[in-house]
Steps between C-alpha positions, in 0.01 A plus 500: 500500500693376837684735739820344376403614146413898624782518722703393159306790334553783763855439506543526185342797456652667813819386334428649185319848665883563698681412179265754326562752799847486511575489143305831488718688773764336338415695139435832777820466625696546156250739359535728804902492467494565156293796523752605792765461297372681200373816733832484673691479149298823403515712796834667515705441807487745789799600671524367886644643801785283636678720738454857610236747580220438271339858565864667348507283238138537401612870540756496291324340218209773477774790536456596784764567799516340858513736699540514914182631503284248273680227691361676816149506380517133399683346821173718675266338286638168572506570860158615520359241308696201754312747799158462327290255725274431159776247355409171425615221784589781717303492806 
């Protein structure tokens, strides 16, 4: 066998192992979207937030009131939590 003649063989195979690759992401590919789309067709859609406060409406869905005073305790929260040195990328 001459160099010519296994340089022949290995691209051939090399040729054939991407094909063989690719053609198996390409089968992952469209099995992985249509398992997305069949959880997405099952899961019933969730309402989402365009404009607003998102704490009253989330409020107003469980019944409850927004009042001054659990707006107070949340803007404190929210303040206190910006204050915290522990948050991530905060130095």
């Amino acid at each position: 066998m001459t160099i010519i003649e296994m340089l022949g063989q290995s691209a051939i195979l090399t040729v054939l192992g991407m094909g063989i690759v690719f053609s198996f992401l390409i089968v992952l590919v469209i099995v992985i979207s249509f398992i997305g789309k069949l959880i997405n067709a099952r899961i019933p859609k969730q309402k989402v937030i365009v404009s607003g406060n998102p704490a009253s409406q989330i409020l107003q869905e469980k019944g409850t009131e927004n009042t001054p005073q659990i707006t107070a305790v949340i803007t404190a929260a929210v303040n206190e939590y910006r204050k915290s040195p522990n948050i991530q990328g905060k130095e």
